[in-house]
ZALUMTI-326958 format. One line per field, with one value per residue: residue number from 1; residue in three letters; x, y, z of N, C-alpha, C, O in turn. Coordinates in nm, 2 decimals, decimal comma, padded with zeros to 4 digits. Atoms other than C-alpha are relative to their C-alpha. Layout:
N
i <- [NUM|...] $
aa <- [ALA|...] $
nX <- [X|...] $
nY <- [Y|...] $
nZ <- [Z|...] $
caX <- [X|...] $
caY <- [Y|...] $
caZ <- [Z|...] $
cX <- [X|...] $
cY <- [Y|...] $
cZ <- [Z|...] $
oX <- [X|...] $
oY <- [Y|...] $
oZ <- [Z|...] $
END
This chain:
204
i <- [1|2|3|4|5|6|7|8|9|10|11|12|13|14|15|16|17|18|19|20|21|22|23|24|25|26|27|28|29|30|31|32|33|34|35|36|37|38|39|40|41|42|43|44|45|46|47|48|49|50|51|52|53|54|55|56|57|58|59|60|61|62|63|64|65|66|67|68|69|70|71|72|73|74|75|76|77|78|79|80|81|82|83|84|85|86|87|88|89|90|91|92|93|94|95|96|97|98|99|100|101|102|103|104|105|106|107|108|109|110|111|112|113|114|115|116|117|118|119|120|121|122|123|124|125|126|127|128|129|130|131|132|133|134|135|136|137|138|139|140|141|142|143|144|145|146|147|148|149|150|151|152|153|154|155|156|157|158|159|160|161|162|163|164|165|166|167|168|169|170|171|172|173|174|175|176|177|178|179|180|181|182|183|184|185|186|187|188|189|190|191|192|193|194|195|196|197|198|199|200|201|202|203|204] $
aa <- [UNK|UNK|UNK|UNK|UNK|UNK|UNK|UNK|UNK|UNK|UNK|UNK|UNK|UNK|UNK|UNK|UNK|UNK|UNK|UNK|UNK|UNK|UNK|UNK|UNK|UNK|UNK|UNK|UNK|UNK|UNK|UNK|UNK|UNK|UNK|UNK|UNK|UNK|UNK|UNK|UNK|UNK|UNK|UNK|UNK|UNK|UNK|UNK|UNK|UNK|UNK|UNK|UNK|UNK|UNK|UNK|UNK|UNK|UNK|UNK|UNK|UNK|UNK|UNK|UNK|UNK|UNK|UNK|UNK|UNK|UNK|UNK|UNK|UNK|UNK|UNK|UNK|UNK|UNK|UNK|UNK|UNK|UNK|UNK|UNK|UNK|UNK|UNK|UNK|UNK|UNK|UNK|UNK|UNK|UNK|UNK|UNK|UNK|UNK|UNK|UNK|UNK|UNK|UNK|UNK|UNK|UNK|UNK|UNK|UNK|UNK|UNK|UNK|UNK|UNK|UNK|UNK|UNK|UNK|UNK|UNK|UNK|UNK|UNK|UNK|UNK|UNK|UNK|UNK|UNK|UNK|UNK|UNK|UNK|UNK|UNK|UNK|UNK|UNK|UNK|UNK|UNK|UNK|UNK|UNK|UNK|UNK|UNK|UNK|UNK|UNK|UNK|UNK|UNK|UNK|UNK|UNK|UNK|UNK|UNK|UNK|UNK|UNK|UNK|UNK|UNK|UNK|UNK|UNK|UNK|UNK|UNK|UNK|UNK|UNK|UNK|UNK|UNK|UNK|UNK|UNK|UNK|UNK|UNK|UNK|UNK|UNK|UNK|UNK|UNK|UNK|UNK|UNK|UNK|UNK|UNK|UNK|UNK|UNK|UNK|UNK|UNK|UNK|UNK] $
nX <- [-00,05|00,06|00,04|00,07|00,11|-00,05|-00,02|-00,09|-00,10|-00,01|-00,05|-00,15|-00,06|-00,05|-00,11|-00,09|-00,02|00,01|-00,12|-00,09|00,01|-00,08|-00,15|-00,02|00,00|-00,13|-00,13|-00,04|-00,08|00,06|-00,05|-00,03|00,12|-00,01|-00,10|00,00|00,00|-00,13|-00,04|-00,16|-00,09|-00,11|-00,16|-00,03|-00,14|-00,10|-00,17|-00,13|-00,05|00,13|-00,01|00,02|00,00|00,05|00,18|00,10|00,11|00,07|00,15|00,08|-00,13|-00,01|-00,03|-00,14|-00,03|00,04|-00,13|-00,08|00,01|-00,01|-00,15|-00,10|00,01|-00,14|-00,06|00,01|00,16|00,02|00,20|00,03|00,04|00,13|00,08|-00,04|00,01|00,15|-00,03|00,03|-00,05|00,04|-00,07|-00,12|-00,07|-00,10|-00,04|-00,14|-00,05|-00,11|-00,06|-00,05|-00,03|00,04|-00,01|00,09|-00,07|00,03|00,13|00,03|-00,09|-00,11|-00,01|-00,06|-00,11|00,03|00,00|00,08|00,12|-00,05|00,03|00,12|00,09|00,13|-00,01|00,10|00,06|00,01|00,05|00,00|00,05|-00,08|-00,13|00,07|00,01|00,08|00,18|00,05|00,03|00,12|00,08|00,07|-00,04|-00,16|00,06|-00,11|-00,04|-00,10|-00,07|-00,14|-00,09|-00,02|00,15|00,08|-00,11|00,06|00,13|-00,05|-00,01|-00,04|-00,16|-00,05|00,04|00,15|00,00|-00,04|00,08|00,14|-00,06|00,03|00,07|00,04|-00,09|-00,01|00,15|00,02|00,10|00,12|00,12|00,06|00,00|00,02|-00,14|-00,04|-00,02|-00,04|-00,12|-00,05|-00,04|00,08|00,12|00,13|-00,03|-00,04|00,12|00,06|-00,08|-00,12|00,11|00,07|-00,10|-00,03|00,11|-00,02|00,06|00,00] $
nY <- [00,14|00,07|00,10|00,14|00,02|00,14|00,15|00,00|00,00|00,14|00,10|00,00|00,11|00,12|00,00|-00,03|00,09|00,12|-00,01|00,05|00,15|00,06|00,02|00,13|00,11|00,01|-00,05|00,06|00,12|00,13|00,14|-00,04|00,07|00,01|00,07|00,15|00,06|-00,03|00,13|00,05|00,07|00,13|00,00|00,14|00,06|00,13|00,00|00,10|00,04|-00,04|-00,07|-00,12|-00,05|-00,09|-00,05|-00,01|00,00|00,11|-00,04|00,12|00,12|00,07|00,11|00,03|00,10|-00,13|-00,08|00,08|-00,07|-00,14|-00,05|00,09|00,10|00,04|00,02|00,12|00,03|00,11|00,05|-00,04|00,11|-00,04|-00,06|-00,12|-00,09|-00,02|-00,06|-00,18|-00,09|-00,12|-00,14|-00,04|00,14|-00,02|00,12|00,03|00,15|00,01|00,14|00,08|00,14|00,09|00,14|00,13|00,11|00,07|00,08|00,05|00,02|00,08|00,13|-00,07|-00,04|-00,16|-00,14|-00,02|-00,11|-00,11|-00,15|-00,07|-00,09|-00,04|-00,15|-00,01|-00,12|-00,01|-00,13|-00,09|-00,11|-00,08|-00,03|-00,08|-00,12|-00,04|00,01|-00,16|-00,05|00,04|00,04|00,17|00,00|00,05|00,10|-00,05|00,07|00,02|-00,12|-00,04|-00,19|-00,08|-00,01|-00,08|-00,12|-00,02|-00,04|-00,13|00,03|00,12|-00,02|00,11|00,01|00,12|00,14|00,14|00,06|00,08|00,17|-00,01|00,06|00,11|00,12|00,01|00,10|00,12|-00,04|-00,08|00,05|-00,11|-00,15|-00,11|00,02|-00,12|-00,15|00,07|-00,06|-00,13|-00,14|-00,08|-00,03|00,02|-00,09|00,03|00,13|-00,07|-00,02|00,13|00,10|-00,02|00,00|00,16|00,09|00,11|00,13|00,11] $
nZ <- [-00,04|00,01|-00,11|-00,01|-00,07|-00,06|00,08|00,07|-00,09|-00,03|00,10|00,03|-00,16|00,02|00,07|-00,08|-00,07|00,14|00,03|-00,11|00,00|00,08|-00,04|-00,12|00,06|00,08|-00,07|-00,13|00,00|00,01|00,00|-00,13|-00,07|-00,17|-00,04|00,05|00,14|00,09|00,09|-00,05|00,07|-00,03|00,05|00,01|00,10|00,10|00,04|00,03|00,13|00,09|00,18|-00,07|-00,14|-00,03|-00,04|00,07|-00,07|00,02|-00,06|-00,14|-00,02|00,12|-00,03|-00,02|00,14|00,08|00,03|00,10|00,14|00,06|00,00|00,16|-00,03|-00,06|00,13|00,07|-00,04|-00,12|-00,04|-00,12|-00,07|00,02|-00,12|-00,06|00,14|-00,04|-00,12|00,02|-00,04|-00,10|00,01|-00,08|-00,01|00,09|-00,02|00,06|00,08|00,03|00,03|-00,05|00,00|-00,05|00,09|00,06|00,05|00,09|00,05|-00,11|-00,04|00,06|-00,06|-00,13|00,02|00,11|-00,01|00,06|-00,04|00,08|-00,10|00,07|-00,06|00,03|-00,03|-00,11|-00,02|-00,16|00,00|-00,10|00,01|00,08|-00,15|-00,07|00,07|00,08|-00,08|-00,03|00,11|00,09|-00,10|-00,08|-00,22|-00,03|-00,13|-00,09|-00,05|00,07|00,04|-00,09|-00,06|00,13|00,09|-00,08|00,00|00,16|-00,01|-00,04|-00,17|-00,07|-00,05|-00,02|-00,15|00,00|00,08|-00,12|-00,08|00,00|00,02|-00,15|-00,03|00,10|-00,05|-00,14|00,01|00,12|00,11|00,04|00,02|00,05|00,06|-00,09|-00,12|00,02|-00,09|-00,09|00,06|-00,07|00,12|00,09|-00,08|00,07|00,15|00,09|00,08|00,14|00,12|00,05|00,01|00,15|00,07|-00,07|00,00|-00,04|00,04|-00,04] $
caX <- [07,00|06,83|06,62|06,52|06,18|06,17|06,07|06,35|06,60|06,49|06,57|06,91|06,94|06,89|07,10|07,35|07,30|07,26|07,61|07,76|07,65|07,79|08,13|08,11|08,07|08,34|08,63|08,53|08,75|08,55|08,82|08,86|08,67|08,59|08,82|08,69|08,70|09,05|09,23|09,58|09,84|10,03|10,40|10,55|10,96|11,13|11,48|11,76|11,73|11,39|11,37|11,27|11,37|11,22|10,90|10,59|10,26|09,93|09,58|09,46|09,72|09,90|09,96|10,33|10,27|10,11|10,43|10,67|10,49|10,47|10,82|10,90|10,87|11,15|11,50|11,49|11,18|11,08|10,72|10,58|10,46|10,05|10,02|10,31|10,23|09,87|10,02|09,86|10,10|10,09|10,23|10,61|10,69|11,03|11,02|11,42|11,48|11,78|11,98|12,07|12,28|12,11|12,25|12,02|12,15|12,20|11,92|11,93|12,14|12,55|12,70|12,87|13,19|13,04|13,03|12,78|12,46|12,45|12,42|12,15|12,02|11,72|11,56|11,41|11,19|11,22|10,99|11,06|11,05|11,16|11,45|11,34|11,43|11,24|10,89|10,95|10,93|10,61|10,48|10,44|10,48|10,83|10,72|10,88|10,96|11,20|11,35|11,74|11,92|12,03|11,59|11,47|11,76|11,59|11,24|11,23|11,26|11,42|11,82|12,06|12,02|11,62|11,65|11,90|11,64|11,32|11,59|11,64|11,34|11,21|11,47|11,38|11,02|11,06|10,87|10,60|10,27|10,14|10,25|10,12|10,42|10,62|10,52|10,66|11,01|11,28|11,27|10,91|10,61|10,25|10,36|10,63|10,42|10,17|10,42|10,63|10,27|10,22|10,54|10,54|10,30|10,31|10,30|10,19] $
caY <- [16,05|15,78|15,57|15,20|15,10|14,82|14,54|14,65|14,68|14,29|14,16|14,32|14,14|13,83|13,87|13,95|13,66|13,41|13,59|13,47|13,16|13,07|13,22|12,99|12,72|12,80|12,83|12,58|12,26|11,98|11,75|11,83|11,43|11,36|11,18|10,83|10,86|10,97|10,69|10,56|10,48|10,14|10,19|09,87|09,83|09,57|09,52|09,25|09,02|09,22|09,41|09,71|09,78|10,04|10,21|10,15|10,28|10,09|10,22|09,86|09,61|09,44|09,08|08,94|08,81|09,22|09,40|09,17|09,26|09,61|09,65|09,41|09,09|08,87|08,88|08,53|08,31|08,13|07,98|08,14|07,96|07,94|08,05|08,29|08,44|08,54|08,69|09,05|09,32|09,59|09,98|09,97|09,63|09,57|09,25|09,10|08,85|08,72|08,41|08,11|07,78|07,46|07,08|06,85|06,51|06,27|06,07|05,76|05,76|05,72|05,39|05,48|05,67|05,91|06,21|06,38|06,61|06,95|07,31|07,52|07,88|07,96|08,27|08,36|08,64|08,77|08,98|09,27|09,62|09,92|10,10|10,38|10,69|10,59|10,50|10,85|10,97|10,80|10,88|10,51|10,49|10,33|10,01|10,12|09,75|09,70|10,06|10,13|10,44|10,51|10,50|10,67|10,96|10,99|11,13|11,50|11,58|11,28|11,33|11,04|11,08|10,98|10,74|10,54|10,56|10,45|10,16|10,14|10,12|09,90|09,63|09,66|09,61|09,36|09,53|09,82|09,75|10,08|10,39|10,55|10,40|10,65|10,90|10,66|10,75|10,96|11,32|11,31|11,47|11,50|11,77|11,63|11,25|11,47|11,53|11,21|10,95|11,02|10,89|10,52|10,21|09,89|09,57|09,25] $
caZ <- [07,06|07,00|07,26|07,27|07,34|07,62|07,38|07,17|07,48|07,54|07,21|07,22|07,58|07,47|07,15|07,37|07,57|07,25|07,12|07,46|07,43|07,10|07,19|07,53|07,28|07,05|07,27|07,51|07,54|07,41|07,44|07,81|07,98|08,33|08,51|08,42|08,07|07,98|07,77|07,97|07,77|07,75|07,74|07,65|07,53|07,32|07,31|07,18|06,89|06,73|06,40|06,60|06,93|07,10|07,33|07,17|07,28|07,30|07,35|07,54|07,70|07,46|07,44|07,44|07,07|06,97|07,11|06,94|06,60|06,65|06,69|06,32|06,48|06,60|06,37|06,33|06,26|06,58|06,68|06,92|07,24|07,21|07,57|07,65|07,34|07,49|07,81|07,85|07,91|08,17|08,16|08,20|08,11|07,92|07,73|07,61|07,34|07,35|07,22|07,39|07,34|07,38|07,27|07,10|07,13|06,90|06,73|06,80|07,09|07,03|07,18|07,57|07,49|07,19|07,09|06,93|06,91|06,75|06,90|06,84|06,94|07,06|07,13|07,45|07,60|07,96|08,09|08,33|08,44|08,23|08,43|08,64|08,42|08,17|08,40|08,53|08,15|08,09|08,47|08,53|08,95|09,04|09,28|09,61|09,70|09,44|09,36|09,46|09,60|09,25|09,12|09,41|09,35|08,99|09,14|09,23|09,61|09,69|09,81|09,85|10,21|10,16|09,93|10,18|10,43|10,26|10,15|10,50|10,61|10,35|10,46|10,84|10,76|10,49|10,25|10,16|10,26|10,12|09,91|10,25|10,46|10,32|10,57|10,84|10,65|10,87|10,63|10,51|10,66|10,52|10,26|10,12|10,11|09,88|09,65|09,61|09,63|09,27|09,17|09,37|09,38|09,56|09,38|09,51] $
cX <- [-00,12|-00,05|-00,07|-00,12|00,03|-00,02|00,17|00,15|00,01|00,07|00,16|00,05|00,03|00,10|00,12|00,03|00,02|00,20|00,13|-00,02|00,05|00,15|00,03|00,04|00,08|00,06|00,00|00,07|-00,06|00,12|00,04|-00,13|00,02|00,08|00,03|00,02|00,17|00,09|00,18|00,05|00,09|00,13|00,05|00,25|00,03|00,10|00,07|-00,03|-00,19|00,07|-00,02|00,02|-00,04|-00,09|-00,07|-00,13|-00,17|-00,14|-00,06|00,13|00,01|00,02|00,14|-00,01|-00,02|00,14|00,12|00,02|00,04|00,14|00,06|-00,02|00,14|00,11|00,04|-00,16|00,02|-00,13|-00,04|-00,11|-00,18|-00,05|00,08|-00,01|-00,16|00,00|-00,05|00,07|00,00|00,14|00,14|00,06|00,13|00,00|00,18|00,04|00,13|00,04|00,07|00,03|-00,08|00,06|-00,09|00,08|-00,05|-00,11|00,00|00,17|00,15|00,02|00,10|00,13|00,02|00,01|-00,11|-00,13|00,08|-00,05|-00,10|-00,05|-00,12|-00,03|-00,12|-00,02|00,00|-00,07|00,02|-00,04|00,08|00,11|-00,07|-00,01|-00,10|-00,13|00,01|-00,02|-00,14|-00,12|-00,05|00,05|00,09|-00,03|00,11|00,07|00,08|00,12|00,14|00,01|-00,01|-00,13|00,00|00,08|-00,06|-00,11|00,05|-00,05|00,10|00,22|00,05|-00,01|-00,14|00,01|00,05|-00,10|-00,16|00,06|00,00|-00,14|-00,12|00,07|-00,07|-00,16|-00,06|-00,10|-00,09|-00,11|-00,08|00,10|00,01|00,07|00,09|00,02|00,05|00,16|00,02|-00,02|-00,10|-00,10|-00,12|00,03|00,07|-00,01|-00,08|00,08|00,02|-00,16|00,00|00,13|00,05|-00,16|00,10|-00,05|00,01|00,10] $
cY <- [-00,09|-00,14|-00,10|00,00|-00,15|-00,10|-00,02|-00,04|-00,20|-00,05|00,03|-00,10|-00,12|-00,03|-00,02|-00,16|-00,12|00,04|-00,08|-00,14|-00,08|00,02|-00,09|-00,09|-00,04|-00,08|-00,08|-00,15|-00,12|-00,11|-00,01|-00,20|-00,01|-00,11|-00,14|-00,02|00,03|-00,15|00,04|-00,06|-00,12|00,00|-00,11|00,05|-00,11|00,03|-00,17|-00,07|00,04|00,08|00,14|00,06|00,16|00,01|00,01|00,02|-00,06|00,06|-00,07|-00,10|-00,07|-00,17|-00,02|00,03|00,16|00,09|-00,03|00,06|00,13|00,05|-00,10|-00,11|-00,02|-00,04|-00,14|-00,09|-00,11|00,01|00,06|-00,07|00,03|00,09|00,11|00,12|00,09|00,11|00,11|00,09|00,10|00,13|-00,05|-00,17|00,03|-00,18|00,00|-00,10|-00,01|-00,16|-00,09|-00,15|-00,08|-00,09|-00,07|-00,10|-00,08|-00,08|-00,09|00,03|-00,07|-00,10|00,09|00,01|00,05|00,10|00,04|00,14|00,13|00,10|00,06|00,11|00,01|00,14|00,05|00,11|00,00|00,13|00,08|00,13|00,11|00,09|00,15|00,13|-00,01|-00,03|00,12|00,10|00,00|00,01|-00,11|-00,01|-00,13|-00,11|00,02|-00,17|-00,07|00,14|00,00|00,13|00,04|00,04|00,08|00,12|00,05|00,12|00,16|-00,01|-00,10|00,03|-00,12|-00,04|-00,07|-00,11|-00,10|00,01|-00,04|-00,12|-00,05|-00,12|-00,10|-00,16|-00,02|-00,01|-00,09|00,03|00,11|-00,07|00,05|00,08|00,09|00,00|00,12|00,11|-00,05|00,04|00,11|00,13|00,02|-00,03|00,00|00,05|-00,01|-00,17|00,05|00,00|-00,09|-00,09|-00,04|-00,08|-00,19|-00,03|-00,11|-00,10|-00,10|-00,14] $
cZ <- [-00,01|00,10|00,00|00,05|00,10|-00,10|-00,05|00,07|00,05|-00,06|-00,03|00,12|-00,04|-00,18|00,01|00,06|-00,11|-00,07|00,11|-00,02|-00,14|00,01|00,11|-00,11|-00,06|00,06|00,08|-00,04|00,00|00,04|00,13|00,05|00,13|00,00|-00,11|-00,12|-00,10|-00,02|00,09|-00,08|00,05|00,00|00,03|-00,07|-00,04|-00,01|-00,02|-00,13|-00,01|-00,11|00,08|00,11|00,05|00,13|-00,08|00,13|-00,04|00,08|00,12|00,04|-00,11|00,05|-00,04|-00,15|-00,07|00,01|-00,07|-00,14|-00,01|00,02|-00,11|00,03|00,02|-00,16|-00,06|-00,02|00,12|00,04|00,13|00,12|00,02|00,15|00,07|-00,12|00,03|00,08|-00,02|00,09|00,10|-00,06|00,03|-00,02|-00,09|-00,04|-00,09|-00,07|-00,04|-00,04|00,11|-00,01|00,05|-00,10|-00,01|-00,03|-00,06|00,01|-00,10|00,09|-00,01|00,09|00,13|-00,07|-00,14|00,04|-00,15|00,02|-00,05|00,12|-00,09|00,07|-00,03|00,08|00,14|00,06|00,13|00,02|00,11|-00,01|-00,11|00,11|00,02|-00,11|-00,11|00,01|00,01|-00,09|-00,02|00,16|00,03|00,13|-00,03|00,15|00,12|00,06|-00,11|-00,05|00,04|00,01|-00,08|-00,09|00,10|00,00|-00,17|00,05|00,09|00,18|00,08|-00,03|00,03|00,13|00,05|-00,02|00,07|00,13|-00,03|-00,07|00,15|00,14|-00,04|00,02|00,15|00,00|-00,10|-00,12|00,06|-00,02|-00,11|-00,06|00,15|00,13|-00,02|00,13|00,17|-00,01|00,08|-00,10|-00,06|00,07|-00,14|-00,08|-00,09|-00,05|-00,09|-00,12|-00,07|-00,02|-00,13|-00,06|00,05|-00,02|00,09|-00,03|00,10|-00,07] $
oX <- [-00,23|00,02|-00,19|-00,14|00,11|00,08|00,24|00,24|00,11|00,17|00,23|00,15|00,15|00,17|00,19|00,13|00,12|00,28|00,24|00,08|00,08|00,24|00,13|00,16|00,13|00,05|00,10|00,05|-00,06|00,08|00,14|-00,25|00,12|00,10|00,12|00,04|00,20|00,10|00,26|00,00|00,15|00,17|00,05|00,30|00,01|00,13|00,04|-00,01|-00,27|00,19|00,08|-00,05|-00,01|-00,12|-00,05|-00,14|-00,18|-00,16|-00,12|00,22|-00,09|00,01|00,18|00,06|00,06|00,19|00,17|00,12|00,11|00,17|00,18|-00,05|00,23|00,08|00,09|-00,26|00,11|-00,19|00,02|-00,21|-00,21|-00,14|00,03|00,04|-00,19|-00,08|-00,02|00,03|-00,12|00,25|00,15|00,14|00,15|00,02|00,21|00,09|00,19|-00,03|00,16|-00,06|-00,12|00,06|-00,14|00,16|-00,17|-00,17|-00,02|00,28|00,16|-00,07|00,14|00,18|00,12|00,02|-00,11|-00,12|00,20|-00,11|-00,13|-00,11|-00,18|00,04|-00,25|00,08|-00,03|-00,05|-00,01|-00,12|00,19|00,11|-00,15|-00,12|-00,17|-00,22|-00,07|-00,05|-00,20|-00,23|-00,15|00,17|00,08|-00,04|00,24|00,16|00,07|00,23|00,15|-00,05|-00,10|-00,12|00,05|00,04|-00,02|-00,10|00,14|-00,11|00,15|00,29|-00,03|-00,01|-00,16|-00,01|-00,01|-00,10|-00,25|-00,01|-00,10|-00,15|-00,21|00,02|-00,11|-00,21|-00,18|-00,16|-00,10|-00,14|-00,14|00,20|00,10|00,05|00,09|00,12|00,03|00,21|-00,05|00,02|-00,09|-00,13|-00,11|00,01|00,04|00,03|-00,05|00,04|-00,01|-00,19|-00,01|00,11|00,14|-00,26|00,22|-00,16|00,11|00,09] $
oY <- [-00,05|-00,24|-00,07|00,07|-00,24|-00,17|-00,11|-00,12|-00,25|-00,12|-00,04|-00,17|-00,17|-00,13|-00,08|-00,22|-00,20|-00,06|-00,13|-00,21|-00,20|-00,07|-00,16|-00,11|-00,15|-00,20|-00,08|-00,20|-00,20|-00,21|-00,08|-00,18|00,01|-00,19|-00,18|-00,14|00,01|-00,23|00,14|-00,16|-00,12|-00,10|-00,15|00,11|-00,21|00,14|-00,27|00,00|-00,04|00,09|00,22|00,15|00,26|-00,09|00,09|-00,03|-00,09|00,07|-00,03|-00,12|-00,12|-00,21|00,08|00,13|00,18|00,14|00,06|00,11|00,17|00,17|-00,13|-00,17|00,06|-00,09|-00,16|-00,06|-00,19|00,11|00,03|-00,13|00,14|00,17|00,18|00,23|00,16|00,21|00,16|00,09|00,11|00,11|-00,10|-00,23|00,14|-00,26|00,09|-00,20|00,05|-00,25|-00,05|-00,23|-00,05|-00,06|-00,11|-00,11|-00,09|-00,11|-00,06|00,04|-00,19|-00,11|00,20|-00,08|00,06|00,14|-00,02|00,23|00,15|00,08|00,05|00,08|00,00|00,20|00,04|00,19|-00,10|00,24|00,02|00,17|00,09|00,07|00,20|00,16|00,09|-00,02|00,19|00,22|00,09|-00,05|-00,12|00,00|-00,21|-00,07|00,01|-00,15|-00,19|00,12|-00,06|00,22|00,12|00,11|00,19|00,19|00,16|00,23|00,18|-00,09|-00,09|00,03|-00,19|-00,16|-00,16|-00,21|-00,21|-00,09|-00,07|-00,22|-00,11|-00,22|-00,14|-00,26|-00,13|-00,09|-00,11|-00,05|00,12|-00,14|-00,01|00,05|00,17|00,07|00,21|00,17|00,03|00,08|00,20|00,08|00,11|-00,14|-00,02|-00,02|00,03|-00,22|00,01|-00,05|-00,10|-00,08|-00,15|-00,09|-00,26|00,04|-00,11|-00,13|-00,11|-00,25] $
oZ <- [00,04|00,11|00,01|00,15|00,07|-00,12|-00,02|00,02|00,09|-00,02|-00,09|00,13|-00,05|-00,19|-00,07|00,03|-00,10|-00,09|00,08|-00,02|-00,13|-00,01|00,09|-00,12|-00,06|00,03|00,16|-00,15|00,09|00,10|00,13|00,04|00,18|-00,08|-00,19|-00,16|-00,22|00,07|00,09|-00,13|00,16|-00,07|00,14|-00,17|00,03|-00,06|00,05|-00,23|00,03|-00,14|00,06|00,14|-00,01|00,19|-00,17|00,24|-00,16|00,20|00,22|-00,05|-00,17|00,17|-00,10|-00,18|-00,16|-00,08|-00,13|-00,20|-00,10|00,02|-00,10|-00,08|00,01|-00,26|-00,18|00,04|00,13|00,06|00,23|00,09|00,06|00,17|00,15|-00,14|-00,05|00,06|-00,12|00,21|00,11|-00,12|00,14|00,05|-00,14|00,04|-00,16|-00,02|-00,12|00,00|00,18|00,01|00,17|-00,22|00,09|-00,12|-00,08|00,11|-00,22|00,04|-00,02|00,17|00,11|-00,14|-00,20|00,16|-00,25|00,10|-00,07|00,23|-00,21|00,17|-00,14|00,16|00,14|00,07|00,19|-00,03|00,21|-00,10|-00,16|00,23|-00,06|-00,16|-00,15|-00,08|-00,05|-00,05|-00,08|00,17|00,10|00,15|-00,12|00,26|00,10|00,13|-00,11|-00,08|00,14|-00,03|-00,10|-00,19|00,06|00,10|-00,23|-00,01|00,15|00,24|00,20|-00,13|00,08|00,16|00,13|00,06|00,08|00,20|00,05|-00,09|00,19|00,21|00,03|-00,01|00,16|00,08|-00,12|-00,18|00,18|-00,11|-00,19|-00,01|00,18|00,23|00,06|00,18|00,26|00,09|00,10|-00,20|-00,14|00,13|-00,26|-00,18|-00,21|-00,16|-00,20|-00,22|-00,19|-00,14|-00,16|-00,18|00,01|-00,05|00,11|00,01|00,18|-00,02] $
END
């Protein structure tokens, strides 16, 4: 049998250790970043008179005028206003273009006891939120000072029995200061606040 001299016994050591260390290297999860650096997505919807309606996603907040486009732009042509056209988006918005009558009267004014002036749609954007089921698709937090029975019956844990009492007590103290009122709620203790936190926010 054949026996190593120590040098020999080293250079297999670190061989050894150099083999380990390129397999480490392989296999390890480069695309794994710390906390601060992972990229949040934008989730924006469009719906009503567009070319595309839909969820679109969005690397950096979009502006009114960017979600618009990326869903075809609007199905009719209409100017877009220089300054709500700017507006910058947040996670979970839903914007809605829809049509609406207005009269333009006559030009010049008819004499007392005309008739006149034409009709005319125009097309206007309303911005809100997206409806609960589909924030809790995209994990965007569900603002507890707007939610109903029927959103807060969406989120796991939460029973119609809860949900009427953090409506409840959301009425009786005029609002959510915190996320961390919650645990003020009849039915939930420290363990099952862990749970649910992740799933609410409170806007201003």
């Amino acid at each position: 049998m054949k026996h190593f001299s120590i040098a020999q016994q080293w250079v297999l050591f670190f061989l050894a250790l150099l083999l380990l260390g390129i397999l480490t290297f392989k296999f390890y999860d480069h695309s794994t970043l710390p906390p601060e650096e992972i990229v949040k997505e934008i989730v924006i919807e469009v719906s009503g008179e567009i070319q595309k309606p839909g969820i679109y996603i969005f690397k950096n907040p979009p502006t009114l005028r960017e979600a618009i486009e990326k869903a075809g732009g609007l199905k009719e042509t209409a100017q877009f206003d220089s300054i709500s056209s700017t507006e910058v988006l947040e996670t979970g918005t839903l914007l809605t273009v829809t049509k609406e009558s207005s009269q333009i009267p006559p030009h010049p004014p008819l004499l007392k006891g005309g008739h006149g002036g034409i009709k005319r749609e125009d097309l206007k954007i309303r911005i809100s939120r997206m409806a609960a089921n589909k924030l809790l698709v995209f994990s965007i937090p569900l603002d507890l000072n707007r939610v109903s029975v029927e959103d807060l019956c969406l989120v796991p844990e939460i029973n119609e029995f809860l949900a009427r009492e953090i409506v409840v007590y959301r009425q009786r103290r005029r609002g959510f200061r915190s996320v961390q009122e919650l645990k003020n709620v009849k039915g939930i203790g420290e363990k099952k606040y862990l749970s649910l936190r992740k799933f609410f926010i409170v806007r201003s």
